[in-house]
Every structure is written in C-alpha cells, then in structure tokens.
N, C-alpha and C positions, 0 to 999 in steps of 0.2 A: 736680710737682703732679698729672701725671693719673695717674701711678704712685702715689697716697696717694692719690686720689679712686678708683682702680678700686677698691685692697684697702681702701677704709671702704665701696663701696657691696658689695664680696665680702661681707665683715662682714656689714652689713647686708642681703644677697638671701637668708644663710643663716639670720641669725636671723630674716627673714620667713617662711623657707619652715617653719622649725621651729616656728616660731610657729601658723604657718598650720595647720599636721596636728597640732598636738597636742601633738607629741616633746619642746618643750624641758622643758614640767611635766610630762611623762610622764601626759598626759589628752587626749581629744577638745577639739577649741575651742569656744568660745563663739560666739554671734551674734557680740559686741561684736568678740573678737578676727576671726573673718571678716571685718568691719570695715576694723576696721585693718589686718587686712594687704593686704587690695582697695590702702587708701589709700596704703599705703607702695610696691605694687608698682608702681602709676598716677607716685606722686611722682619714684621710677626711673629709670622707660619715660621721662619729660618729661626729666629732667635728662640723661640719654644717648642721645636721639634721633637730636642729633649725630652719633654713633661709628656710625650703620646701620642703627640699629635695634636693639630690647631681645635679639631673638633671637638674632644675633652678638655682642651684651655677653654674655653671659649664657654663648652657646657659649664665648666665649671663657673666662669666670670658671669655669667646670666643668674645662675643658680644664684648666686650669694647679692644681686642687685634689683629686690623687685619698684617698683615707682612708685611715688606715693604722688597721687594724685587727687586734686581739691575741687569740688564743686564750687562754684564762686557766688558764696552768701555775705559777703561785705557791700557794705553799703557805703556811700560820701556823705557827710551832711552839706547843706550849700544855704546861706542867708539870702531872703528874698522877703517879697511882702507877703508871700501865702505861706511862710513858716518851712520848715523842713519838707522836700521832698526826697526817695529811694529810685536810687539808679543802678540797674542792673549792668554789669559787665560779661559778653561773652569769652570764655577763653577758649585758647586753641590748644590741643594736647597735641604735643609731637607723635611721632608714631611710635609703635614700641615694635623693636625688631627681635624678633623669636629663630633660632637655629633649628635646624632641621635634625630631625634623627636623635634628640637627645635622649638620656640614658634615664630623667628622671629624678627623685623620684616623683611620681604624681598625685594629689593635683601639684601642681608650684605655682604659686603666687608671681604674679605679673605685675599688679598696680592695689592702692590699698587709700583708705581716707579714713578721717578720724574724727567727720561730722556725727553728734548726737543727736537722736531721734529722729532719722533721716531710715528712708526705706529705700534700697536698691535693686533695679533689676538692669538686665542688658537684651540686647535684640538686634536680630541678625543673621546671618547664613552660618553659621559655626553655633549657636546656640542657639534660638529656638527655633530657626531654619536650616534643614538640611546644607552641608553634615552637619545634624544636630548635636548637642552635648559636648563639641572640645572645647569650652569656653564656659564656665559659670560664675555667678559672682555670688557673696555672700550677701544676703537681704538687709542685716544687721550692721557687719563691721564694714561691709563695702570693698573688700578684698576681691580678687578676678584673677581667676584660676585658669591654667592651661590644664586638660584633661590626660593626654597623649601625646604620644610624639607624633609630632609634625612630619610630612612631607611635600617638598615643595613641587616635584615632579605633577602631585595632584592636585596642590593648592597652591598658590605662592604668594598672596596675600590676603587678610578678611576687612571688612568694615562690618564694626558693632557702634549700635548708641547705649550708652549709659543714661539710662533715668534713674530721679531723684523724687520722693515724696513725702508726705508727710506721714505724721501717725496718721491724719484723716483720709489721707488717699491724694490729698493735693499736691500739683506740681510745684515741687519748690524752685526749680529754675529750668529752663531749655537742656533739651536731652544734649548730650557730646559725643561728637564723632569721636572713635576710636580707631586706628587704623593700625591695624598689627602685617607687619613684613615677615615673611618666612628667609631665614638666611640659605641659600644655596650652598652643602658640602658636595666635593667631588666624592658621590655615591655610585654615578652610572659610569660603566665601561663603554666605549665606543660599539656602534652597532655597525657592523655592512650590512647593505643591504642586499647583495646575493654572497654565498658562500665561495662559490665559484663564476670566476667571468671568464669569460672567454673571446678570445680579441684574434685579430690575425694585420698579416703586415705582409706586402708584397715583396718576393726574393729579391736580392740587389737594393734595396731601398737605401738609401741616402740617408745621414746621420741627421736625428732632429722631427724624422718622420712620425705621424700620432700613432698610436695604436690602441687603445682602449683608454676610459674611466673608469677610475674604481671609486664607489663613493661610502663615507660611513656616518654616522649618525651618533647625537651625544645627547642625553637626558636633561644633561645638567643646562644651569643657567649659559645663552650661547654668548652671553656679555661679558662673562667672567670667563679665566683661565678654566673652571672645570669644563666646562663644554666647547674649548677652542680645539679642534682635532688636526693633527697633524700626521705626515704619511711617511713611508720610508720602508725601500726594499731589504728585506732580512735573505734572500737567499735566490740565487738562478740555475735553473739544469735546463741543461747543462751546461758546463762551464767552458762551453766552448763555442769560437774561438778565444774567447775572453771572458772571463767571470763580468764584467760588466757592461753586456751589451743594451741594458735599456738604464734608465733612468724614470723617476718619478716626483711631479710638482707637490712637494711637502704640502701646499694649501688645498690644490683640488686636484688631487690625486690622479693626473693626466700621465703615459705611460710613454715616453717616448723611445727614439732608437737612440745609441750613443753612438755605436758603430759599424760597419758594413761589412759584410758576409754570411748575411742568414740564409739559411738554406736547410731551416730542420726546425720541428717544433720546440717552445721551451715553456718551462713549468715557471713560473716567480711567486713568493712569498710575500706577499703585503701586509705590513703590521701599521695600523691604528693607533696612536695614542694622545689622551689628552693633557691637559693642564702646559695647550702649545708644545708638546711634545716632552716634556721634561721626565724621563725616563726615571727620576726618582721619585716624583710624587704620582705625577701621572698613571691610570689606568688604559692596559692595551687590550688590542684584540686583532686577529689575523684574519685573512683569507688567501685563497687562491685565484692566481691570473694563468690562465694556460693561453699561449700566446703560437697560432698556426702560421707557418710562413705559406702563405699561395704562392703556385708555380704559375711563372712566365714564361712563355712562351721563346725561349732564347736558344733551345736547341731542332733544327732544321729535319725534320724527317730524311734518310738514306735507305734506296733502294740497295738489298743486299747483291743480287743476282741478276744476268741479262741470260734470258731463256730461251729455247728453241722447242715448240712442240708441235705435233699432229693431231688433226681433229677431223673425223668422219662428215662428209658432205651431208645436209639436208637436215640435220641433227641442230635442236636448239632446247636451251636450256643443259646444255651442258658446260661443266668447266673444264677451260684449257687446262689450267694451270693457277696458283696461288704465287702470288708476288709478298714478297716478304721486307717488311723495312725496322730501320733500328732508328728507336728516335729514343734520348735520355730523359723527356720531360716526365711530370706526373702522370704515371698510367691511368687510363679510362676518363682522360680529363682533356676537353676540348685543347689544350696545347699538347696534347697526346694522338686522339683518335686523326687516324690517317683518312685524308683524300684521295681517290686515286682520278686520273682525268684520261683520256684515250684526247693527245693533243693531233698526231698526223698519222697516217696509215689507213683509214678505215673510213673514207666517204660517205658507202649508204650504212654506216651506220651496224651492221655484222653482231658488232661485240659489243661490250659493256665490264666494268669493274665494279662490284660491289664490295664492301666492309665488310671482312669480321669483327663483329663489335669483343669478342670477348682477344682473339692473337693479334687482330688488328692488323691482320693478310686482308692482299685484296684478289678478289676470286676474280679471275678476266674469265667470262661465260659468253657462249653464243647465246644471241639473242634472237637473229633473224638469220633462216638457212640458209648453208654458203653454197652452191655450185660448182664442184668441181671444172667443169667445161667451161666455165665464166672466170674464175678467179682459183688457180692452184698452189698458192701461197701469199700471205699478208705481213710485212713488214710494219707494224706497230710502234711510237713513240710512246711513252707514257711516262705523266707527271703524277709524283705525288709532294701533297701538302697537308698542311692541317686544319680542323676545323676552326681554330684562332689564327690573327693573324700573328705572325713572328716581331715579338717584341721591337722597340723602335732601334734603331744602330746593329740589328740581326740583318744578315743577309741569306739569302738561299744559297744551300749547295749545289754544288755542280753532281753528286750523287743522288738529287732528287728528283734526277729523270735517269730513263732504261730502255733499250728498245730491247721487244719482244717480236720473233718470228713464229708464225703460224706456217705452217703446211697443210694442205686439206688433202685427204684421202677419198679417192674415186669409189664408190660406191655403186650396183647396179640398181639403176631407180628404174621406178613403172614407167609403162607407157602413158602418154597425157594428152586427152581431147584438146583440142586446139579451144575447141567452144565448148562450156558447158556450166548450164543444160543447153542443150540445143534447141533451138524453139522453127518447127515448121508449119504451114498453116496448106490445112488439105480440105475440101467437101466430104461431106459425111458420104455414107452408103457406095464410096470407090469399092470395086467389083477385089476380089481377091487374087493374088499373085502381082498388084501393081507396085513396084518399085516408088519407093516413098522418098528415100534420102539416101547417101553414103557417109556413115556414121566413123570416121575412120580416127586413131589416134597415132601418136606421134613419137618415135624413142628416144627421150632425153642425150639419152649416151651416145654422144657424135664417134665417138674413138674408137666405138664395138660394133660389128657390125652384128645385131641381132634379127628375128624374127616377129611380127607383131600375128598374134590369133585372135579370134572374138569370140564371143559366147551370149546368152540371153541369160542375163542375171533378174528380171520382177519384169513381167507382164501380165498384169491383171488379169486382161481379158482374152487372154493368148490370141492376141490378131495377129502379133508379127513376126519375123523371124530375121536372122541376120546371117551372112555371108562369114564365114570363120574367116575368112583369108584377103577380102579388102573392106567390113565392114557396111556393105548395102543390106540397107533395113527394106521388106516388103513384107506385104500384106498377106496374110493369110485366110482371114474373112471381112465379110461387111465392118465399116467402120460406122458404129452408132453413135451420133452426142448425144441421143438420151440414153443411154446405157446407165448403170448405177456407178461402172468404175470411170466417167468421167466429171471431172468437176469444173465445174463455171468456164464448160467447153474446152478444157484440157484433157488430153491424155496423158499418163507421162508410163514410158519405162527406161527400164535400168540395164546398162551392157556392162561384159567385162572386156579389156582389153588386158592381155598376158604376153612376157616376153618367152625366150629362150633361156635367158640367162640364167647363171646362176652364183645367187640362190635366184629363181622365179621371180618375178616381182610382176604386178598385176594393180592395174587401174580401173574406174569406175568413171561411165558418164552416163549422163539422164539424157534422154530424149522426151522432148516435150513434142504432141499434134497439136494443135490448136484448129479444130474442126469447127468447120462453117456449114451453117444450117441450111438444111432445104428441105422444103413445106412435104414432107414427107409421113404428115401425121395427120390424120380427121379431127375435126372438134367434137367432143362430146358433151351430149343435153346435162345441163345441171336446173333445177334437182330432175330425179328421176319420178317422184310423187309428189301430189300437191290437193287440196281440195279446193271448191267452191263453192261459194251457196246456188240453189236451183231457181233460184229470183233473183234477175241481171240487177246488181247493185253499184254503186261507183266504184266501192273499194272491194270490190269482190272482183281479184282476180290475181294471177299467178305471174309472179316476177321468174320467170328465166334468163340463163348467162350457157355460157358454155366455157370450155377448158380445154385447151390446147398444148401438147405435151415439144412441139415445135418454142421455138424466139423468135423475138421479130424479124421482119415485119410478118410473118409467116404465120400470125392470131391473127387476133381482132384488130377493129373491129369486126362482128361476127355477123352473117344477114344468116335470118330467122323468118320459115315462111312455110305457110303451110299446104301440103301436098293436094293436085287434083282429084285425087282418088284416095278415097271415095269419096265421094261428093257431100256426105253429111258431114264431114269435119269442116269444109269450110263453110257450109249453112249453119252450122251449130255454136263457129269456135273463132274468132280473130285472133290477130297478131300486130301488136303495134310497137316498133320499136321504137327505142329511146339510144340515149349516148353508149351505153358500155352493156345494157342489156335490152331486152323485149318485156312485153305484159303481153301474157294469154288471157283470154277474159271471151265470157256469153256473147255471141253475135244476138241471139233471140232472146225473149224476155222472160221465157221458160223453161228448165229441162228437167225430165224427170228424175229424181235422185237415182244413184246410180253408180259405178266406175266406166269409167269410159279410156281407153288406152287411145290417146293422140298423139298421133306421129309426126313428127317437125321435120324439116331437112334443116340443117346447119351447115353452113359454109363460112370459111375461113377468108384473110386477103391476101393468102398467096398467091404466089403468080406461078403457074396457073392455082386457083383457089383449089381446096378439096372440100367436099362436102360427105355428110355423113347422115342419115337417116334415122332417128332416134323415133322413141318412144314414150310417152311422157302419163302416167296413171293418176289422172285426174276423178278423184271423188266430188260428185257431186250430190249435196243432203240441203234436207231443210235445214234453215238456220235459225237462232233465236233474234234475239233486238239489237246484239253484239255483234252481230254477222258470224257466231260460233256454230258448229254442225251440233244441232240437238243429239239426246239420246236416239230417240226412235230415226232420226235421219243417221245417225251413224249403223243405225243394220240396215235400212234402207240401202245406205251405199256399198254394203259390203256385196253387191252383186246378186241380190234376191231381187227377187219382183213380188208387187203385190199380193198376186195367187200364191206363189209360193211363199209367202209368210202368213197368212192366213190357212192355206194348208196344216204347216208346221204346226201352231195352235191347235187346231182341231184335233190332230193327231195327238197332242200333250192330255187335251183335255178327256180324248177315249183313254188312254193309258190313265188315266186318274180315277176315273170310274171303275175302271174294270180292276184295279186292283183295290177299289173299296168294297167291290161285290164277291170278291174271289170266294172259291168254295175251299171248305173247313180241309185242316190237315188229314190225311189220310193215318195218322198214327196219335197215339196220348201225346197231350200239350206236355204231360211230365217226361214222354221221354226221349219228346225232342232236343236232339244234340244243339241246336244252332242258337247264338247269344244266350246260350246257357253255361252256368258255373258248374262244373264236373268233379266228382268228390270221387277220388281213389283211396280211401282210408280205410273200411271195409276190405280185411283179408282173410275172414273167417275163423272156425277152431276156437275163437275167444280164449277164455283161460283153460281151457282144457286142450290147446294146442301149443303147450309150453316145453312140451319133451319134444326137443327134439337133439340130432347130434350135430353140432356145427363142421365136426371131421369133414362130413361129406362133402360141404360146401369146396372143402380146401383138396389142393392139388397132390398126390400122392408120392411122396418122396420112391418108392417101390413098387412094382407091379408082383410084388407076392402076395398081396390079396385075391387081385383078381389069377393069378396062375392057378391056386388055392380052391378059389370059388367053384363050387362043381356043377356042372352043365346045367344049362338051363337056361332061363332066362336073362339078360344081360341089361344095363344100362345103356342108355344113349352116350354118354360120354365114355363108354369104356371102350378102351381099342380091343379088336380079338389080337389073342395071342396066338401067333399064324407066323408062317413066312413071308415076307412080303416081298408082292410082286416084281418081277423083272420089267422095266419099264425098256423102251428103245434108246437105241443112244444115235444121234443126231450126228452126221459126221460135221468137219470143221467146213468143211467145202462142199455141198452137197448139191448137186446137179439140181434145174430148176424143174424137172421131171417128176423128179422123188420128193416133191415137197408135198405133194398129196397123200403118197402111199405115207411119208411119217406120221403125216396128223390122223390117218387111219388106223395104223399101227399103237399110234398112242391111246387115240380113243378105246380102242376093245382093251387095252390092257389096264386103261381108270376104269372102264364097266367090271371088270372079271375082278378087280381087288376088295378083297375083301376089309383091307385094312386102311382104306382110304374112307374118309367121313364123307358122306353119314353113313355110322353103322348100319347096317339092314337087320338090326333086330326088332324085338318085341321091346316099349316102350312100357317100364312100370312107374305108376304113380302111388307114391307113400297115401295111406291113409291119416291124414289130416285131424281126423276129431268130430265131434258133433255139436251141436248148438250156436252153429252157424246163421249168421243173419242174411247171409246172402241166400238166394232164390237157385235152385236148383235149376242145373242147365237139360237136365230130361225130360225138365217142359217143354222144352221149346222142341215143336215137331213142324213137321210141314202142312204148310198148307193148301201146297196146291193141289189142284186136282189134273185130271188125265185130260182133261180139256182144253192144256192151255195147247196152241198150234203154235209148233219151231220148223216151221217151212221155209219160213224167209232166213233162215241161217244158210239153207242153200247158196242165198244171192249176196253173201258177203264174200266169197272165194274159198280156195281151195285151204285156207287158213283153220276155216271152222266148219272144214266139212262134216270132220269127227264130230265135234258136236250135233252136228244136224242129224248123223246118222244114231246118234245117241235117244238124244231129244225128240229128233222130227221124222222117228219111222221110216228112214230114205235104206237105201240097200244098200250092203257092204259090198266095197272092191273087193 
C-alpha cells in the first residue's frame, strides 16, 4: 500500500507541478489553477508528513524518476513525382523541475536518450557558463546530470540547449531548449528588518490610533505559502491597564491602540511567521516594539505661594524672590517648562521674571532702578503658563495667577548734577580769579535733610578751583586753547559733590569749557632754510607758507612781504604771492654764491592781524644744468668768500711741504716708540736664572720671620715690627673751627709712623744671574752739560720755584 500511495501521490506532484507552470496545456496558469494547485500541494504535505516531511518525499520521488528524452530522428515518407522526400519535426520538451536542497546522492540523472552513434553536449549558464559545472551531460549515453544541490534563493531557474552530432561532428538535428525549474522549500525564517522599533503614541489617544510598522522579510518563494509572512503580538509590559492594549494587522504588520489610558511607556513582543502563519510548519522570528507615550499638555501650571518682599532702591539685577509652581506634566518638556508674565503692577517696566530651566522657579529680578521718593511699594499681578499650548477641552486655573508685593527700601543716594557734563563756552586768555559757572548738584533724598560739599576731583591744567559749599567754578590762571590739555577746543574737568549722610554717598560731574579763539599767536616762517641758484632762473626759487598755532579765521590767508631795511633785501630778493603760499625768488640776474639770512614780516587775517618777523637762510651757489647746487658751489655757500678759500688752499699746500722737508728724528729709527711693535719677552738671567724661591712671592701666614730676622736691612714689603702710632680721634660733633687743627693733627702723626707704607727703608735687589741679553742700565749717563739755562723756571710761579733754585742758580728763601 504505501508503494501505490507513493507512485499515485508521484502521479499526482507531477501533474501538480505541470499544472502549476503552465506545461501540461501548453499556457501560463490561471489564478483559479494557482489555486488549486497551492490546494493540492497543502493536501500532500498533510497526507505525508508522516514519511519526514514533504522535502524527503519529494527528494525521494525525483530521485527514482529521471526523463527519458529523444532527439527527433524519424522521418515520414510522402508519394510525389520527385520520389521521397525527409521532414524534420521540432519537438518541445516540457520543463523538468528540480527541488531545492536535496540530499543527493550526486551526480543524479535528470533526462537520458538511447540514440546510437549520436555525440552530446549542453550549453548554458549552469554548465559551460557560470555557475559553471551543475549540470553535465554524458557525450556518449546522453544521460544529464545535476551536480549539487540546488538553491533556489540563488537561482530559481536555468536554460540549457542540448546538441546532437554525429560521429563526423555534424549537426544531426536543431539544439533543444531545456528549461529546468528550481522547486521553492520553506528554508528561510522570516527576516525584520530592525531588531528594535520604536514608536510613540500621544496620552489620551483614542482606540484605533496608528502607532508604528513593523516589517519582515522571507527568502522563500513570495507566491507560495513559504514566503507569505504573517504578524502577531506574543507579549505586552506592562500589563497594564490591560494586557491588551494594542493590536497588530497580521498582513502588514501596522500597530494600533485597542484601548484608552496610556500614560507610561510599553515594551511588545512581535513574532514573524511563515507558511501564512501556520504555526506548525511555518518558520518564526521576533523582535522588539518599545512604544513611548508623549505627554500632553492637560495639566495647567499652579502658582504655589502669594509673597511679600523688600528690595533696596537704586539696585538692579537683583532677585526679589523666586516664585514656585506645581505642574504634573512631563518634566523639562515644553508642556512642563513654566512661563511667567508681569500682567498689571509695573508700568515702566521695574521688574522682569526669568526661568529656572532646571526647578522651573521664576526669579522676579529688578531690572531698571526703583526710587524710593518715586514709588515705596509695587503691587504685582503675575501669570504663569507654559511653553505649549494646553491641550484642546483643558482649561486654565484659577491658581495660575498670584500677586506679589514689593516694598522698596530708602537708601541714602549721592548728590546728582542736574546737567552733565556740563558744557560752557568762554574766550581763551580770561584774566585769573574770573568766575566761570556754578557747578552745583542736587540731593536726591527729599525726606532727609542733608548737607551737599564740593571738591576738585581732575584738572589737568589746574586753572580752576571750586567753592566747597555752593559749587562756583573760577579761574585760577590764563585759560589757553592751545595748551596740550585741551582738545578740539575743549577743556573738561572733574568735581565731586558729597553728602552728610550716612554711609557718605558722593557724586561725580564733568565740566566741559568750550573755549573760543582769539588771534593771540604770530605766524611763523616755514621753511626756515632753503637754497637757490646764483643765475635768476624761472624755477629757481623758494616756496614759503607760514603756520599758525591760532583757528580760524585767525590764519591764513597769510601776507608775505619784505622789510624796508636794509635796503639790499629788497634790491636783491622779491616776493610774489600766490593762493595758500608766496615764492621768494632773485629780483637781479646775479648773486654772488653765498648765505644770505632774509627776513620776511608775516601777518596773519585776524582782526586785528599779528605779525611776526622771521628770518629765512637762503643758500645761494652755482648750479649744474638740473638747477642742483654743484660741489664747489656748495662750499661757496657755506659762507666763505673767494679770498678766503684760496687762503685756505695755500695754507694746505705749505703744511704739505713742510712736512715732506721736515728734518730727521732727533733719536734711532730703532728706538722709536711711535707705530712701533714693543716686545716685553726679554727678562734676563736666561737659564741660569732658574733658582729661585717662589715663598717670597707669597703672603706670610706669620710674622716670625721677620721678628726673627736680625737688624739690618729690611724689605720694601716688610712692615717694622714697632708699636704703632696713636692716630687722633675725630669727635662725632666737632665744632667748624677744629676742623683744621684735626687734619694737622693727623698729618704729623701719618709723617712720624713708622709703620705706615711706604717703609723708609733700604730697598734690596736679589741678584738675578748673568748672561743676560738685556743692555746694562749703567750705560745710560747724563748728558747734559752745565750749559743748559733754567731761568725761565722762574716765570712759571711759585709752583717750580724749587726747581729754578735747584736748576737755575736763583737764591734760597
């Protein structure tokens, strides 16, 4: 029986599978037959589930059915008048449909023929085109092998042609399509495509509302049961208020609400499965949906507290106080963060509410200083809301508003300039002690009566001076606009104005001069040197301007003219003026090189003008063909005159001579010192001046040598050993009388010591050695004679008289 139950369900899986594609009417199928054949393969799979499963029926039913397929070598004879003719027939081969995944073994035989002396091959993407090799066929028996197990997920059908030839290589008939189907098993599990989704859904929401998709993915064939995927929640946290408050569309996995009261996130469990969900053949796979509920805006911020505080007058940026509100929504979340608003109390404006973004207090801070004397308390209204609006059918509370009272505390404020700076406008050079302005200020604090005092806090130029006790500013000296401390004709300085009160409090205003000029300054010659050539030329001549340390109108224009005296300036020298300046230039056609100092008068256009007498040092020298002062015209004009530089010369040229004629050194050329190289390396003794004791050199730890030493002759360095003298002693205060008798005192008592250097002994010199290169100093003798006359040492003074009377025979005092 189950050898007749395999070959009728053989039977039947072929004529499914043929049904199914098409092949046995030689058409595409229909819906209806897709249908049926889903139904037939389902009815199958159930009746053989037993045997392992459809996959191993099935491998098996393949296994044991390969095709036998025939090239078509038959021929018709047919009667005609040209005798027999050969008609070829094409045939069509159904497809052959191959299962996926099978177990083997391999190769196995697919199709097979039982032509003699026929040569076979195949071609195609599975045999000799990649993937090459799953496919060969036998050259001889014509047998067509599968190589490996199939996968349809990579391949899911092939076309090969089959060729036919002969022993010669000739084509015995047209190649035949082969078309091999790969049969689709449910191999693949369902795929998601994210492990975790995450979805959110507004609180309150209404039953039916979307919340996320969740989507998965199936390998398998998407026509058939294994790759139909189907959805379905396994699990919700939490389970409250009801284990089932979403639902999900079994086909495309859309997430809905079922019922109403979310207000807390939840976790769902999504499981995948195919084969249309059928939980016993079907393959599953899960993931995760975390599902956020966002907050609405449904609960009204409330003011907790209505407050009363005090806040020091004139004080800004300070907080009154923090206002505190309870609101239930999502914290830090725009249906959370509090508004505060200042609706009535506060006109100009005083105060201000800012957020705490992290308590979400609102700081009520001064902004703008209050005034005691003006306003001694403020009555505030204040709203608060949120930064969303309040969900639709929410109303506001009546605890979302509070009034708040201020108090402001009197404080003693400074005294305050009415004006300031204060700006007045004076002439320069007002005489000193004039009364300029009354600088006075003002005491805020109407309620107290205090004292106002003044002071001079910055005057540059100490001009001025001010009244302590009603602020009159005068002048202490000349007021200068050109002075260095005023700028673009301003002066300014700086007072204080101080109360009584206490604590002190103490004000500051500027006084501004604004001094106007009068022509109270000469113009002075610009430039002060200049040269020209000594041949009246066109462009040989001197551009002067002048400078004015006055403003307008109180310069220029400047008139430029030259003095009647002496009379050779204006024979020798014009003036022609132009828009902003003058040209000095040659009246005559020649002057001798030279400096010439020309004196201009300069006048200004004030009213009354001043003028000023300058001096102008005009070089004038030969010139080259540039109109440049030559060399020799440049000493020309340095103020020499002819004879005197011919002089000069002459004088150059005896000093030249006479020190080529000069007569011979009075001493050897060898042993003149001057631009000569001087060798001190010669010390005598040579090598026989090798003993010596270096002790000597060095300083005597003891004076027991010399105690020791017995009379006689002594060294220069050696002190006598003596008592040493009693010097004076200086009082601390010593009358200006006695200052001579001390240095007297002192003097005879450095003469009489004996132990003050230099010793007054006998000086010994060591014997040295012999074969010395040096020249013996007992050469050297005198050589003057008694001839020479020291008379004139007389008429040097009483300084070298000594010597005269030495020298020059004169008589002793």
């Amino acid at each position: 029986p189950l050898v007749i139950t395999m070959v009728f369900h053989h039977y039947l899986f072929y004529l499914m599978i043929g049904f199914c594609q098409g092949k046995v009417s030689h058409c595409f199928p229909s819906s209806a037959q897709v249908i049926q054949c889903e139904m037939w393969h389902n009815i199958i799979c159930l009746a053989f589930s037993f045997q392992g499963g459809i996959e191993e029926m099935l491998s098996r039913v393949w296994d044991s059915q390969p095709r036998v397929i025939k090239f078509p070598r038959k021929h018709q004879r047919s009667s005609s008048a040209n005798g027999l003719k050969r008609q070829k027939r094409d045939w069509v081969i159904p497809p052959i449909n191959v299962p996926e995944n099978s177990r083997g073994p391999f190769p196995h035989m697919l199709v097979r023929d039982k032509a003699v002396g026929i040569r076979y091959s195949i071609t195609g993407a599975g045999a000799d085109q990649p993937p090459s090799g799953i496919y060969n066929i036998d050259p001889i028996s014509g047998n067509m092998f599968v190589t490996q197990p199939l996968d349809r997920e990579e391949r899911a059908s092939f076309h090969l042609r089959a060729h036919a030839v002969d022993m010669n290589g000739n084509q015995v008939e047209n190649p035949i399509d082969l078309y091999i189907y790969v049969i689709d098993m449910n191999d693949n599990r369902p795929e998601f495509q994210n492990q975790v989704y995450n979805g959110s859904v507004a609180e309150g929401s209404k039953p039916g509302s979307s919340v996320m998709q969740v989507t998965a993915t199936d390998s398998d064939d998407s026509t058939t049961a294994n790759g139909m995927v189907r959805y379905r929640i396994l699990s919700q946290t939490p389970n409250t208020p009801i284990p089932n408050m979403f639902t999900i569309n079994s086909e495309t996995g859309d997430i809905v609400t079922v019922a109403a009261g979310l207000d807390r996130e939840y976790t769902i469990i999504v499981q995948a499965t195919d084969m249309e969900g059928n939980l016993n053949f079907g393959l599953s796979n899960t993931a995760t949906a975390l599902i956020s509920i966002t907050d609405i805006n449904d609960n009204p911020p409330e003011l907790t507290v209505r407050t009363v505080r005090e806040v020091p007058e004139n004080k800004v940026n300070v907080v009154v106080t923090n206002l505190t509100v309870m609101d239930r929504d999502q914290p830090h979340s725009p249906n959370w963060n509090a508004v505060y608003r200042i609706v009535s109390g506060d006109p100009s404006g005083h105060f201000t509410i800012r957020t705490n973004p992290i308590t979400n207090e609102g700081m009520l801070t001064v902004v703008k200083p209050v005034d005691f004397e003006m306003n001694r308390a403020f009555m505030l209204t204040v709203v608060v809301s949120n930064q969303a609006h309040l969900a639709s059918g929410i109303q506001s509370s009546l605890q979302s508003t509070a009034g708040v009272t201020i108090s402001i505390q009197d404080v003693n404020e400074p005294p305050i300039f009415p004006v300031n700076p204060k700006m007045i406008r004076f002439e320069e050079g007002v005489p000193a002690g004039t009364t300029l302005t009354v600088f006075a200020a003002q005491d805020p604090d109407h309620f107290i009566h205090q004292i106002v005092r003044y002071s001079k806090l910055s005057d540059p130029a100490n001009w001025l001076k001010i009244n302590k006790t009603n602020g009159q500013i005068t002048t202490m000296a000349l007021l200068d606009r050109e002075s260095m401390y005023v700028k673009n004709n301003v002066y300014e300085a700086t007072f204080l104005a101080y109360d009584n009160g206490s604590p002190q409090a103490s004000g500051t205003g500027t006084l501004q001069i604004y001094l106007i000029d009068v022509n109270d300054n000469a113009p002075v010659l610009i430039p002060r040197e200049a040269q020209v050539c000594e041949r009246a030329r066109p462009n040989s001549m001197v551009n002067i301007t002048a400078s004015d340390a006055d403003a307008d109108p109180n310069v220029g224009p400047f008139v430029f003219e030259l003095p009647s005296f002496p009379a050779s300036v204006r024979r020798n020298w014009t003036i022609s003026r132009l828009s902003d300046y003058a040209q000095l230039r040659l009246r005559i056609p020649y002057l001798e090189a030279s400096v010439y100092e020309i004196p201009i008068i300069v006048s200004d256009s004030g009213n009354p003008p001043l003028s000023n007498r300058s001096v102008i040092r005009v070089k004038v020298c030969p010139c080259d063909s540039n109109g440049d002062c030559s060399a020799t015209g440049a000493v020309a004009a340095a103020g020499l005159g002819t004879g005197a530089i011919i002089a000069i010369l002459i004088c150059i040229i005896i000093l030249l001579s006479e020190y080529n004629t000069a007569k011979p050194l009075l001493i050897d050329p060898e042993d003149d010192v001057r631009d000569n190289i001087l060798k001190y390396d010669e010390e005598g003794g040579g090598e026989e001046d090798q003993d010596y004791d270096l002790s000597q050199l060095q300083q005597p730890e003891s004076l027991d040598h010399i105690i020791n030493k017995p009379a006689g002759v002594r060294r220069v360095d050696e002190r006598p050993v003596i008592a040493e003298s009693q010097y004076p002693v200086r009082p601390s205060l010593p009358h200006p009388g006695d200052i001579g008798d001390f240095i007297n005192d002192g003097l005879r008592a450095a003469d009489n010591d004996p132990t003050a250097p230099p010793y007054d002994s006998l000086l010994v010199f060591d014997y040295e050695g012999s074969g010395s290169t040096a020249g013996s100093v007992s050469s050297l003798n005198s050589t003057s004679s008694g001839d020479q006359d020291y008379d004139y040492l007389n008429d040097w003074g009483p300084r070298f008289k000594k010597l005269a009377d030495l020298y020059g025979g004169g008589d002793d005092d």
